[in-house]
N, CA, C and O atoms as a GROMACS GRO file, in nm:
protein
  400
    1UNK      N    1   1.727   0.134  10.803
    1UNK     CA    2   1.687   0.130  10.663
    1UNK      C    3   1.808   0.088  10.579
    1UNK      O    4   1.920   0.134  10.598
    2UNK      N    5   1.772  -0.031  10.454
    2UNK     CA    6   1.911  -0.066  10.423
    2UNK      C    7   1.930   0.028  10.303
    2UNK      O    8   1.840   0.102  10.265
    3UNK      N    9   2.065   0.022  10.239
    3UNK     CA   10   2.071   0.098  10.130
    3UNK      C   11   2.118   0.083  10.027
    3UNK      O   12   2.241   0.080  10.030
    4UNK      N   13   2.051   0.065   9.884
    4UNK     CA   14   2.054  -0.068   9.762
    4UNK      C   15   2.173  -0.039   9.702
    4UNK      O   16   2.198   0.069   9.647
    5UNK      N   17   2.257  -0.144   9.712
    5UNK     CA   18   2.373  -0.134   9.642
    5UNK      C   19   2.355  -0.094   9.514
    5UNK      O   20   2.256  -0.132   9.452
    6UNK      N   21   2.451  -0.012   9.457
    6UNK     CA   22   2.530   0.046   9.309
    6UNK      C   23   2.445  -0.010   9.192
    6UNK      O   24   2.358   0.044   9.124
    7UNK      N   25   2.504  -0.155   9.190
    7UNK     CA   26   2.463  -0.212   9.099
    7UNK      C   27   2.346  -0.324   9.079
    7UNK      O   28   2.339  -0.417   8.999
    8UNK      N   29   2.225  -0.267   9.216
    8UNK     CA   30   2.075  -0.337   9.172
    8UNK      C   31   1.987  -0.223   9.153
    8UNK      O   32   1.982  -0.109   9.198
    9UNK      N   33   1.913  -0.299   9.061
    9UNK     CA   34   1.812  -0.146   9.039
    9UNK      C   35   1.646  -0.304   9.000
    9UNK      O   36   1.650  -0.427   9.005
   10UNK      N   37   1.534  -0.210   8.967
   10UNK     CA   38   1.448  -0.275   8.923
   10UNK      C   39   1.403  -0.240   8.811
   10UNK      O   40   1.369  -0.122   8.805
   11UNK      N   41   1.385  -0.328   8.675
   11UNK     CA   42   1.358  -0.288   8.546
   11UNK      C   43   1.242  -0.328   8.526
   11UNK      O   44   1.235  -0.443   8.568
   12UNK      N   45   1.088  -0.274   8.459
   12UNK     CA   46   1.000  -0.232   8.443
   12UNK      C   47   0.981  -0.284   8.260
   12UNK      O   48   0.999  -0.188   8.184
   13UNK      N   49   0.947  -0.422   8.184
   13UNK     CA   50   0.904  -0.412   8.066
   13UNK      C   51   0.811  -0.425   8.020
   13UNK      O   52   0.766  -0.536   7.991
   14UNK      N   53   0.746  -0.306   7.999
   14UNK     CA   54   0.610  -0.329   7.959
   14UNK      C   55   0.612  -0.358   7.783
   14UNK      O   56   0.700  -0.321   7.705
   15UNK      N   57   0.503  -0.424   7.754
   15UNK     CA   58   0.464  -0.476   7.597
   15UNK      C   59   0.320  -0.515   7.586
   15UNK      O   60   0.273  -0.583   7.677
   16UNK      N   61   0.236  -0.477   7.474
   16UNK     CA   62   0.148  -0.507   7.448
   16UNK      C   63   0.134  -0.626   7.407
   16UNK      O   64   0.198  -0.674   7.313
   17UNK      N   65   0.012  -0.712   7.501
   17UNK     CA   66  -0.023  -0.889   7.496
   17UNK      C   67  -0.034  -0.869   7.322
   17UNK      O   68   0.076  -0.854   7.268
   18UNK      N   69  -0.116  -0.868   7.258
   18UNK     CA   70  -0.136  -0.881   7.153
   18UNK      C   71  -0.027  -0.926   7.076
   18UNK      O   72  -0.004  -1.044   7.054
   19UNK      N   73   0.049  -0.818   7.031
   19UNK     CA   74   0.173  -0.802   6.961
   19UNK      C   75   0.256  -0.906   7.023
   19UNK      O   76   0.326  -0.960   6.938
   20UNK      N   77   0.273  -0.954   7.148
   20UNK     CA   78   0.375  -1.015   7.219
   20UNK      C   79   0.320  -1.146   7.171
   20UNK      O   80   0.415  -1.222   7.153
   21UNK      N   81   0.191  -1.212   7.140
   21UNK     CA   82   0.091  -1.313   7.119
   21UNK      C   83   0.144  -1.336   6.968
   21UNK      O   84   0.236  -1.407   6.926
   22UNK      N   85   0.066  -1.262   6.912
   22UNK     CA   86   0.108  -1.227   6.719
   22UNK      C   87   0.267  -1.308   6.708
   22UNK      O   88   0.280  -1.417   6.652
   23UNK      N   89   0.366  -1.243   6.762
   23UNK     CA   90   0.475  -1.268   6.737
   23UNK      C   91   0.543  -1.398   6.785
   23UNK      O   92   0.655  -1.436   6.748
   24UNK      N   93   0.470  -1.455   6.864
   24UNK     CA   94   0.489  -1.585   6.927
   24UNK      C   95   0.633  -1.582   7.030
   24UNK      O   96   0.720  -1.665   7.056
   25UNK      N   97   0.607  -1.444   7.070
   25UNK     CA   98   0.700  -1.415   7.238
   25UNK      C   99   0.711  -1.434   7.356
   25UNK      O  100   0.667  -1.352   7.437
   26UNK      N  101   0.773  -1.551   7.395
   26UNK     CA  102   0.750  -1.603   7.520
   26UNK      C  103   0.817  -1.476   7.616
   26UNK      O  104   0.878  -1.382   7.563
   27UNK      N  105   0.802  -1.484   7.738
   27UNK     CA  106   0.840  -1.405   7.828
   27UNK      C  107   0.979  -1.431   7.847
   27UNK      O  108   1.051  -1.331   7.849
   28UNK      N  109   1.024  -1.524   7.860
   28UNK     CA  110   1.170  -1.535   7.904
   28UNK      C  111   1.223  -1.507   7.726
   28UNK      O  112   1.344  -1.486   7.729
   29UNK      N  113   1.174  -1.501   7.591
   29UNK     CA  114   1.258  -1.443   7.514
   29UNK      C  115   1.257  -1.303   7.526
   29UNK      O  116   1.328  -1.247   7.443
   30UNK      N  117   1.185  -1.213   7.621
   30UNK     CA  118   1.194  -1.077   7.612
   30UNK      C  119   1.268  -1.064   7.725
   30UNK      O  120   1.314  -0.950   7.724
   31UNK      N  121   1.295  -1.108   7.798
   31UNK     CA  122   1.385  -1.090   7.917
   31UNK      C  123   1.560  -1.113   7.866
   31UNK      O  124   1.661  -1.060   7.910
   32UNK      N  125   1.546  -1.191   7.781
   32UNK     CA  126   1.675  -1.197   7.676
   32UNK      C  127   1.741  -1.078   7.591
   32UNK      O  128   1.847  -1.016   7.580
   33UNK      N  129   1.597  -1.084   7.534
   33UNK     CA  130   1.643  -0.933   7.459
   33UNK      C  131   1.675  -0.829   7.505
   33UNK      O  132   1.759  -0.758   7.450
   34UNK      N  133   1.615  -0.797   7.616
   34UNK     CA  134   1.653  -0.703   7.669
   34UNK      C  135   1.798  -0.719   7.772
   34UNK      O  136   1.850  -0.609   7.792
   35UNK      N  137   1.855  -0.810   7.825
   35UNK     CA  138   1.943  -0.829   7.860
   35UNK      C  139   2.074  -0.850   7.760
   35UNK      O  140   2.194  -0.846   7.788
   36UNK      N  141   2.026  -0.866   7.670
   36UNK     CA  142   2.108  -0.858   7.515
   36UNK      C  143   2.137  -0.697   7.474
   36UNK      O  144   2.242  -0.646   7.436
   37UNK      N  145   2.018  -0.642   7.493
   37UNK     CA  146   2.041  -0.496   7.422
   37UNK      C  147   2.110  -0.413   7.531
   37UNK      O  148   2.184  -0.319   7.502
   38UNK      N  149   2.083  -0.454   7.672
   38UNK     CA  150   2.203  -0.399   7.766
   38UNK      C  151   2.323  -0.446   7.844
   38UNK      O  152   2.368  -0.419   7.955
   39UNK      N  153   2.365  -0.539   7.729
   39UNK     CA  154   2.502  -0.515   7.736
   39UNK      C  155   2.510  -0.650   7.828
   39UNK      O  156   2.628  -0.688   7.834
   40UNK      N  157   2.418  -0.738   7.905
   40UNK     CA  158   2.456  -0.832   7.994
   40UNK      C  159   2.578  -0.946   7.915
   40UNK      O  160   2.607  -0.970   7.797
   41UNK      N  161   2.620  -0.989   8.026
   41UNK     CA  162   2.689  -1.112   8.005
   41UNK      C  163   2.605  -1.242   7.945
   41UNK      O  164   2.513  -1.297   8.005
   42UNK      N  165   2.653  -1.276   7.826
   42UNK     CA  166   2.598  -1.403   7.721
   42UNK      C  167   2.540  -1.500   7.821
   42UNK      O  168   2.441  -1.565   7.786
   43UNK      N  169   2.607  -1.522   7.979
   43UNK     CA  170   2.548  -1.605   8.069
   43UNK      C  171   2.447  -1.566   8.160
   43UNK      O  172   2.414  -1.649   8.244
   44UNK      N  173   2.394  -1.461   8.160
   44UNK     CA  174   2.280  -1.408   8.243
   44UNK      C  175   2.172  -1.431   8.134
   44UNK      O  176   2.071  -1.384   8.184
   45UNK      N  177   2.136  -1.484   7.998
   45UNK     CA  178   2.058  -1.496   7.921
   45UNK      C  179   1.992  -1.643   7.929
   45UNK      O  180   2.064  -1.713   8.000
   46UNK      N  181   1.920  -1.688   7.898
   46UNK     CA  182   1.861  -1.801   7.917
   46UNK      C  183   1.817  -1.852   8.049
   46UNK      O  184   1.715  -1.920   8.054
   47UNK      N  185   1.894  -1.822   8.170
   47UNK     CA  186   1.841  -1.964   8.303
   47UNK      C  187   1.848  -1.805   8.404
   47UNK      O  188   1.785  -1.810   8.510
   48UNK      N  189   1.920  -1.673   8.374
   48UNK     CA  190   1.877  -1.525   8.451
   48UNK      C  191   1.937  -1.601   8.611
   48UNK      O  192   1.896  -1.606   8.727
   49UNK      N  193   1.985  -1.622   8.580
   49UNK     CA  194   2.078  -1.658   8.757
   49UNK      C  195   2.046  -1.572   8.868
   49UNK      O  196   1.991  -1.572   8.978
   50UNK      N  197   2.139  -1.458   8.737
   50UNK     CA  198   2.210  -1.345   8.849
   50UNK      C  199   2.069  -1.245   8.897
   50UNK      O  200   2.099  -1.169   8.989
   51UNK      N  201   1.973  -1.237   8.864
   51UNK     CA  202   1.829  -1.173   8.832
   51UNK      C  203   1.708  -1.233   8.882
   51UNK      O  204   1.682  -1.353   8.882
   52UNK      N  205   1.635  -1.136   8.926
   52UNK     CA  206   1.523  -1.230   8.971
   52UNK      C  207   1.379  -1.136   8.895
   52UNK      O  208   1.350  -1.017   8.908
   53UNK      N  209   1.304  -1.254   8.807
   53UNK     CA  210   1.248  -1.214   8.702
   53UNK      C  211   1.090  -1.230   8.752
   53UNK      O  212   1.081  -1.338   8.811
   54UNK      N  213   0.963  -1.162   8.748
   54UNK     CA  214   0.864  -1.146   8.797
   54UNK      C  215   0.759  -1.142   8.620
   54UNK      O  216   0.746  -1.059   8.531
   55UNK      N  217   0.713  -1.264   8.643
   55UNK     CA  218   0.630  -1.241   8.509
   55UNK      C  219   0.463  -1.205   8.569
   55UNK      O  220   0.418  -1.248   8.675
   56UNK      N  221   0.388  -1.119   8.473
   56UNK     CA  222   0.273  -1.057   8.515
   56UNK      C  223   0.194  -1.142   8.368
   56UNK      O  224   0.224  -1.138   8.249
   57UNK      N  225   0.076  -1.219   8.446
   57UNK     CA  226  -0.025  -1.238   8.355
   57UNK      C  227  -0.060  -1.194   8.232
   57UNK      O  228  -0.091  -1.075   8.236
   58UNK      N  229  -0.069  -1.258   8.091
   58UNK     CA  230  -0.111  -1.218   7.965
   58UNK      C  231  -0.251  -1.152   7.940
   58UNK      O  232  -0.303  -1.133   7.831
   59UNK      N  233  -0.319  -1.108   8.109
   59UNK     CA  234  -0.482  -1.097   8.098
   59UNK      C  235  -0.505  -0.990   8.010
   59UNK      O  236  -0.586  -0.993   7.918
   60UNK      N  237  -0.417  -0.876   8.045
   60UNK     CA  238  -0.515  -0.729   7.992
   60UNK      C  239  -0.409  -0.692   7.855
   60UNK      O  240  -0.320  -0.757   7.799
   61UNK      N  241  -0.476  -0.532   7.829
   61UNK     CA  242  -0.410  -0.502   7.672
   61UNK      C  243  -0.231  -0.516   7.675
   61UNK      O  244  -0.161  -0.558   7.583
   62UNK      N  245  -0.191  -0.471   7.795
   62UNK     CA  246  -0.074  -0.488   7.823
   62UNK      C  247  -0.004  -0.576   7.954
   62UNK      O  248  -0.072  -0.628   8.043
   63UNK      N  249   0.112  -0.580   7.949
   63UNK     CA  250   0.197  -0.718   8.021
   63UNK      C  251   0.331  -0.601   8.050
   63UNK      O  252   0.373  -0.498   7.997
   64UNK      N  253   0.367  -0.689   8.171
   64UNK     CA  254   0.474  -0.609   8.216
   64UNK      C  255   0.555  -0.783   8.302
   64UNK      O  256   0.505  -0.879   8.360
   65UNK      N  257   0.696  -0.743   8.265
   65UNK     CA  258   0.770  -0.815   8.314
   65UNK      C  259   0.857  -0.738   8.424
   65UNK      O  260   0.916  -0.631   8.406
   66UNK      N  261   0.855  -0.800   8.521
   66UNK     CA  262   0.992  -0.684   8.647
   66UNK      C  263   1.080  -0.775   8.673
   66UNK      O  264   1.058  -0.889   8.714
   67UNK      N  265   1.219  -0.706   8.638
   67UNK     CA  266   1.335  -0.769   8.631
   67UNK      C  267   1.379  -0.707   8.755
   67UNK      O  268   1.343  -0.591   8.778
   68UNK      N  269   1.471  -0.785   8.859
   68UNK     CA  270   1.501  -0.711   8.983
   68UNK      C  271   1.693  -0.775   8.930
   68UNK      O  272   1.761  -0.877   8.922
   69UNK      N  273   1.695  -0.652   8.910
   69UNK     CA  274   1.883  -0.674   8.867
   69UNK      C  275   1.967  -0.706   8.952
   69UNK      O  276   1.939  -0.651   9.059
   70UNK      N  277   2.075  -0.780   8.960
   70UNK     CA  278   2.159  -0.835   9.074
   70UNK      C  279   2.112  -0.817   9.189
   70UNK      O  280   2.177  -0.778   9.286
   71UNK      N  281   1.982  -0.849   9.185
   71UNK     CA  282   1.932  -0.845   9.343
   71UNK      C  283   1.956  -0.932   9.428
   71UNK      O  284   1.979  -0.921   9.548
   72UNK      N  285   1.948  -1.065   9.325
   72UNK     CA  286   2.016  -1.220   9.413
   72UNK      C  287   2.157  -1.129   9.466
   72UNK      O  288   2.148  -1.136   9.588
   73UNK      N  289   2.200  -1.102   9.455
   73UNK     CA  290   2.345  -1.089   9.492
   73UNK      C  291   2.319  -0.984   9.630
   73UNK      O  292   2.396  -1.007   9.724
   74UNK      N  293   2.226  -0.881   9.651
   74UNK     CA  294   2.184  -0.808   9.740
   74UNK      C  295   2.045  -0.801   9.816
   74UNK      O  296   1.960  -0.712   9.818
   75UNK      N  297   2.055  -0.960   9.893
   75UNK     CA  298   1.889  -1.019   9.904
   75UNK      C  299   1.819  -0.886   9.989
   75UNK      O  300   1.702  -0.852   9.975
   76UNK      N  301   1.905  -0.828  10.069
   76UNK     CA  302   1.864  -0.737  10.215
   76UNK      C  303   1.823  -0.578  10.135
   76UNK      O  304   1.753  -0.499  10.198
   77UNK      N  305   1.860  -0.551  10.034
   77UNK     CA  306   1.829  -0.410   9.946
   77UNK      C  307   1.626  -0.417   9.951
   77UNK      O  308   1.534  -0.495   9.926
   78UNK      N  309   1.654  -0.263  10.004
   78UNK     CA  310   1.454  -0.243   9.972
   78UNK      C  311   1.435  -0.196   9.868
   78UNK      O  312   1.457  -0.080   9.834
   79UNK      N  313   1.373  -0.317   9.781
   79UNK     CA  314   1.301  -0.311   9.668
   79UNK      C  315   1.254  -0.119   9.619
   79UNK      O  316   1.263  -0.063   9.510
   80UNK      N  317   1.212  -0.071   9.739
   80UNK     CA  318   1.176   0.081   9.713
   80UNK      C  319   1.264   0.147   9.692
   80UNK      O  320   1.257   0.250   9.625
   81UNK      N  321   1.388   0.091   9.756
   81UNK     CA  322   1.480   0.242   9.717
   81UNK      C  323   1.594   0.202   9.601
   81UNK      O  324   1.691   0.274   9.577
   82UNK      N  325   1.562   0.056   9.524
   82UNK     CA  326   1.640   0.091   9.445
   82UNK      C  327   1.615   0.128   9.290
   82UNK      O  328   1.526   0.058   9.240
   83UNK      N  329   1.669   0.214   9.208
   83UNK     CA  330   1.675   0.236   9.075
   83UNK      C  331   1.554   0.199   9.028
   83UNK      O  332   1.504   0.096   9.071
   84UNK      N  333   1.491   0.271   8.939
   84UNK     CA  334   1.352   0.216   8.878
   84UNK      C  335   1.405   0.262   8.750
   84UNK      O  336   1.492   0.347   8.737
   85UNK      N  337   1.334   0.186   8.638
   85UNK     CA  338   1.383   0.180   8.509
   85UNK      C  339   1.222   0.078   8.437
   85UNK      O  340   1.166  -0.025   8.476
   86UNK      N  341   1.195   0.179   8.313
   86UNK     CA  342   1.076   0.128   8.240
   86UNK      C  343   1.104   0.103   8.103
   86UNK      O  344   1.178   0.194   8.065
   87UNK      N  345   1.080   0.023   8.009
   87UNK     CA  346   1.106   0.021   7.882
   87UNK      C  347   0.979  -0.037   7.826
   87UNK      O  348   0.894  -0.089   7.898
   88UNK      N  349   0.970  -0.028   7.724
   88UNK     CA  350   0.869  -0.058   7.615
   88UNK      C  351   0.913  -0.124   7.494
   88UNK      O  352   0.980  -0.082   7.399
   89UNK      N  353   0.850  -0.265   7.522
   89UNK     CA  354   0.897  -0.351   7.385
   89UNK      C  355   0.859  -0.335   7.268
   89UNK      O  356   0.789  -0.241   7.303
   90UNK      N  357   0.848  -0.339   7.201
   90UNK     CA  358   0.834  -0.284   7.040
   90UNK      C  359   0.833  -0.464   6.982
   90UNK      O  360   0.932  -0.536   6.978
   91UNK      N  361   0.712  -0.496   6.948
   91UNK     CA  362   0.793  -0.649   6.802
   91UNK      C  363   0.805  -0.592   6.655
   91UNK      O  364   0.847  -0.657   6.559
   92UNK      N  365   0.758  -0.451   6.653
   92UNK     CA  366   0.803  -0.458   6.492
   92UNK      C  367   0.922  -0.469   6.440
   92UNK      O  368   0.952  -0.518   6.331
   93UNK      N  369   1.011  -0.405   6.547
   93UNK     CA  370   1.135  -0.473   6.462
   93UNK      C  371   1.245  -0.520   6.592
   93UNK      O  372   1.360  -0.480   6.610
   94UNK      N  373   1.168  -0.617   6.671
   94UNK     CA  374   1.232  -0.665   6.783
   94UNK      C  375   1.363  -0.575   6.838
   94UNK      O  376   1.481  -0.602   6.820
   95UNK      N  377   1.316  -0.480   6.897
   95UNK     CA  378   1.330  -0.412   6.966
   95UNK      C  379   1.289  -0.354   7.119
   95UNK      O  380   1.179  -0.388   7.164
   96UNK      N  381   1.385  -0.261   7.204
   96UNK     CA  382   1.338  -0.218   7.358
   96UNK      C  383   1.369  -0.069   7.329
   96UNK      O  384   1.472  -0.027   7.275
   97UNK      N  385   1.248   0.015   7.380
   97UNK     CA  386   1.265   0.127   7.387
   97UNK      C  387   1.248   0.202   7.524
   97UNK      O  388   1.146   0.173   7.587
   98UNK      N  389   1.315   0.274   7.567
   98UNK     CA  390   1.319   0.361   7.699
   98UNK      C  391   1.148   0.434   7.689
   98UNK      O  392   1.141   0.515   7.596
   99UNK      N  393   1.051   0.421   7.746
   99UNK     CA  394   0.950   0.486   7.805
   99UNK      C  395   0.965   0.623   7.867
   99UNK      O  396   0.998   0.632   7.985
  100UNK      N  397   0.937   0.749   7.780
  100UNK     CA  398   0.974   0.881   7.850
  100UNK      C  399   0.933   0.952   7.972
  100UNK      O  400   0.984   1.060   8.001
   0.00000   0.00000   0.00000
């Protein structure tokens, strides 16, 4: 069994289609923001290199994006055992909030 390095985890953003629609939010600008609001490097923003980004269909009330964090860097880590992390996008005032 392998065992997920330190620094990959999997991030969880959920946002309501609507609001994400309304606001004219593409998916890769919320993958920004949120890599903005934690602190990433100015170069992990736009083309997500270091990240491997999982977009989920605009079908139902809500959308979820899964960000798998420096996972490129740790291809052999099981997805199960590493770090889980959920947030909740907010567009009223373009914002990410931690999901309790």
């Amino acid at each position: 069994m392998s065992t997920p390095a330190a620094d990959a985890k999997r991030i969880f953003l959920r946002a309501r289609t609507s609001s994400a629609d309304q606001a004219g939010v593409q998916d890769h600008d919320l993958v920004d923001l949120f890599l903005t609001k934690a602190g990433s490097d100015k170069e992990d923003t736009g083309q997500h290199t270091r990240h491997f980004v999982h977009n989920q269909p605009r079908e139902y009330e809500h959308f979820h994006i899964i960000l798998d964090i420096n996972y490129r860097q740790h291809p052999d880590a099981n997805v199960k055992e590493l770090v889980h992390e959920v947030y909740r996008i907010r567009f009223s005032d373009h914002d990410t909030e931690p999901l309790e």
